[in-house]
C-alpha positions in Angstrom: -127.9 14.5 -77.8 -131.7 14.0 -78.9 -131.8 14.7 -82.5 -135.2 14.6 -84.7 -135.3 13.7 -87.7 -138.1 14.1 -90.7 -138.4 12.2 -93.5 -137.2 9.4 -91.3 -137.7 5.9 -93.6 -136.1 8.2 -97.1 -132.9 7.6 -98.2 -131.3 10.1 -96.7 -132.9 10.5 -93.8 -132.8 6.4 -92.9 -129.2 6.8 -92.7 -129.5 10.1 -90.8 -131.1 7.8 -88.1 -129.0 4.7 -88.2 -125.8 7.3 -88.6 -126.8 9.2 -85.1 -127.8 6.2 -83.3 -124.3 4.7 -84.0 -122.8 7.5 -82.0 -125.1 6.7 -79.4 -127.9 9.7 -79.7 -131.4 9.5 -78.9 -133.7 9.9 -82.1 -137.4 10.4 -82.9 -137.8 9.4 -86.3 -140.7 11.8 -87.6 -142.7 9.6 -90.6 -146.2 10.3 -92.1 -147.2 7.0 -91.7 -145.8 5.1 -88.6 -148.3 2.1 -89.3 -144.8 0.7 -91.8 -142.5 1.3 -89.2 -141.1 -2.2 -87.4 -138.5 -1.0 -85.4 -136.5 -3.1 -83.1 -133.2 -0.8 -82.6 -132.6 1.1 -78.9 -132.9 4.8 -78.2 -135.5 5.8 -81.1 -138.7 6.6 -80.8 -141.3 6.8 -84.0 -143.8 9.4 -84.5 -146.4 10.9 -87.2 -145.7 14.4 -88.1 -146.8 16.8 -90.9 -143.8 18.8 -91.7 -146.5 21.5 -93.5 -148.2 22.0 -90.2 -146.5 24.4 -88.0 -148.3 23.4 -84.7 -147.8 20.3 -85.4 -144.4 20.1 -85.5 -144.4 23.0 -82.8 -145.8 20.0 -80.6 -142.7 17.6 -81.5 -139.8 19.9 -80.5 -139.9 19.5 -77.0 -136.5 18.2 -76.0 -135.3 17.9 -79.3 -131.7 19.5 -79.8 -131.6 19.3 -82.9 -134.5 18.9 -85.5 -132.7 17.2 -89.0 -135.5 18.1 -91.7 -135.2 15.8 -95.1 -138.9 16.1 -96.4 -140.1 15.1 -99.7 -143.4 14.8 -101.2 -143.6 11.6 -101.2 -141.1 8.9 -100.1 -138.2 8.5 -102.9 -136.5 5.5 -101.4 -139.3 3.3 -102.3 -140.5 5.3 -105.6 -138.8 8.0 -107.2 -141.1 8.4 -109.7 -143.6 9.4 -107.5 -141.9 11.7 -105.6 -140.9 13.7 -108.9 -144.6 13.6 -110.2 -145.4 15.2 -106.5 -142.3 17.4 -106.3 -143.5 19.0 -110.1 -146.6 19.0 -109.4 -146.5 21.6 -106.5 -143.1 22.8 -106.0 -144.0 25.7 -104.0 -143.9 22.4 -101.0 -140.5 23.2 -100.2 -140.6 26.9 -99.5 -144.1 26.0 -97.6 -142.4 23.7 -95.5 -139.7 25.8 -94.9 -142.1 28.7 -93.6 -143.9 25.8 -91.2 -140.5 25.0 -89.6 -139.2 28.3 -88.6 -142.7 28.9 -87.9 -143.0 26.2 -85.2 -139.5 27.5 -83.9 -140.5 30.3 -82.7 -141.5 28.7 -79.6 -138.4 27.0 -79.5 -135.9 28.6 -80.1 -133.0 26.5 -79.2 -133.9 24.3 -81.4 -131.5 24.0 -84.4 -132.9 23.2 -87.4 -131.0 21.3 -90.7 -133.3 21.4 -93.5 -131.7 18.6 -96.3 -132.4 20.8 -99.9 -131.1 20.3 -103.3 -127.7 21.0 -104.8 -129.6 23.4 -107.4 -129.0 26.7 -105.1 -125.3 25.7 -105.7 -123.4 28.5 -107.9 -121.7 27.2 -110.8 -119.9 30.4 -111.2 -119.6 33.5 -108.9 -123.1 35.3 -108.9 -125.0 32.4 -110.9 -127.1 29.9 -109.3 -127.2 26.6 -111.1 -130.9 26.7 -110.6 -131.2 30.1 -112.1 -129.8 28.8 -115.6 -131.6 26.5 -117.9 -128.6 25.3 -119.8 -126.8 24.4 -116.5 -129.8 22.8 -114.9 -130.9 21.0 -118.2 -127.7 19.5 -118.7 -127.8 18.1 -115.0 -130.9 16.6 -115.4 -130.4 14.9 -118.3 -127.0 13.5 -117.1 -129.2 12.3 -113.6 -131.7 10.8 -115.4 -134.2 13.1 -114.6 -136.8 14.9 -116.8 -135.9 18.4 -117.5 -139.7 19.3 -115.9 -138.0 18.6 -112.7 -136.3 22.2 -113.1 -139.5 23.3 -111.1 -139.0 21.0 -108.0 -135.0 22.4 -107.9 -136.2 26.2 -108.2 -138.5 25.0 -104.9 -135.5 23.9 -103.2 -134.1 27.1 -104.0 -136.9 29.4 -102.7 -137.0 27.1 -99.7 -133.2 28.6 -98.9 -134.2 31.7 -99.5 -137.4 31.4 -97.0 -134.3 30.5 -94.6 -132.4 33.1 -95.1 -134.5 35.7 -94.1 -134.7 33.9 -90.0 -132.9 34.7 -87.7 -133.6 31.7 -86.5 -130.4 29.0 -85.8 -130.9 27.2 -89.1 -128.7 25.3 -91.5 -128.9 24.2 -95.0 -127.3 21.2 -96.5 -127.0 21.2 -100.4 -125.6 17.5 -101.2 -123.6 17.0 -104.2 -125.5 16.4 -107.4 -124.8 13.0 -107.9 -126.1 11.6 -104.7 -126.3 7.7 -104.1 -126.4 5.2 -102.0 -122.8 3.5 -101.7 -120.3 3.8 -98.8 -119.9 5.1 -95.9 -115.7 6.4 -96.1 -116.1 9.5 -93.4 -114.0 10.9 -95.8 -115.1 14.1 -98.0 -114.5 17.3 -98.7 -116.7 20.7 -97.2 -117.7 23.3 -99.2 -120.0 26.7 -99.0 -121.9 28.0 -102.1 -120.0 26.6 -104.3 -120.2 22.6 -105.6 -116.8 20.5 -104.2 -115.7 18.7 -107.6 -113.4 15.6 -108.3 -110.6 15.4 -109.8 -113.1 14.5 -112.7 -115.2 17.6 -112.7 -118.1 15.6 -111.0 -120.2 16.5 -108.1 -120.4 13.4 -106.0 -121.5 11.7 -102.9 -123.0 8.3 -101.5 -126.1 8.6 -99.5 -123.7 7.5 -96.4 -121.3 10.1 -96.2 -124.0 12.8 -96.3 -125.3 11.4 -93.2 -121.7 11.6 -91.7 -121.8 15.6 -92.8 -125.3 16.0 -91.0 -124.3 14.2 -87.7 -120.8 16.1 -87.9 -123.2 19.4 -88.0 -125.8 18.3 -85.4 -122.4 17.4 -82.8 -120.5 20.8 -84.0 -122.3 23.6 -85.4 -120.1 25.1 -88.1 -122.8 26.7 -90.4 -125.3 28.2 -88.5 -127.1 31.0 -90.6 -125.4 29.0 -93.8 -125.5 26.8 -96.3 -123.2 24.2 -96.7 -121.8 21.2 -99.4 -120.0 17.8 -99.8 -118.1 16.1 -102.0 -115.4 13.8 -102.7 
């Protein structure tokens, strides 16, 4: 299988690529700037792309199988801060970049597309969004860390799902679990839908590993196409 995937030197999306090439897949490893990119592993090849540019990624899809999407503004793996000054300062980015990917799909439509969102389109109760409630979304923040202007960036992951849900296109969203770190790589977690999986704890929880697992597993065997889909332990 060739998979693509954006976003290719982040934190998720780095393990996205070192995840598929250890089950022997092709990559190309989409980046903004491919000037920082030593590379010395087999079947991956790097390329510029800007995800907000539908012909531009139009151009990238041929032979692609599978096109794994895990943009950010900004690159969080080497400074988060900066990616949540860019992702409050416009967080319309998100829907934007949705619109430029089922855009440039058009074309090509076998093409699957996995867009990596936010856990804030996750309801925390039947019918309510956690990103739709203030008390819920503050409290999350402040438990992450996070300032609570950062409600913005999650209501742009949100509209982002919603740009998806209106294509008919073969798309799939992954919502991680809140709490998403690097750590290890078990294999072993639990699937949900709309809903966050919790621990026995309450918490919503996985290592930056594992959700690389889910998104091979997906790009192999196609379970939620047309859906949204969690983890957790």
């Amino acid at each position: 299988m060739h998979i693509g995937v954006i976003g290719a030197t982040g934190t998720i999306g780095s393990r996205v690529v070192a995840e598929a090439l250890g089950r022997g897949h092709h990559v190309t490893a989409f980046t903004r700037d491919i000037t920082r990119v030593h590379e010395g592993r087999d079947h991956i090849t790097w390329k510029s792309l800007d995800v907000l540019d539908a012909a531009d990624i139009a151009t990238a899809l041929p032979g692609l199988d599978v096109l794994i999407s895990g943009f950010q503004p900004g690159n969080a793996a080497n400074d988060i801060a900066d990616t949540v000054e860019r992702s409050v300062a416009d967080p319309t980015v998100f829907a934007t970049a949705a619109r430029a990917l089922l855009k440039a799909l058009e074309s090509h439509p076998r093409t699957r597309l996995i867009v990596i969102g936010g856990a804030g389109s996750l309801e925390v109760e039947p019918g309510l969004v956690h990103a739709d409630s203030d008390e819920h979304l503050h409290a999350s923040l402040d438990q992450l860390g996070l300032p609570r202007t950062y409600a913005a960036a999650v209501r742009g992951h949100r509209d982002a799902l919603n740009v998806l849900r209106t294509s008919n296109r073969s798309w799939t969203y992954f919502s991680p679990a809140e709490d998403i770190t690097p750590g290890e790589r078990t294999g072993r977690f639990r699937i949900g839908g709309d809903q966050p999986v919790l621990d026995a704890d309450g918490r919503s929880r996985i290592s930056v590993e594992d959700a690389a697992v889910a998104l091979v597993d997906e790009a192999e065997l196609p379970r939620f196409v047309q859906r949204r889909f969690t983890i957790g332990y």
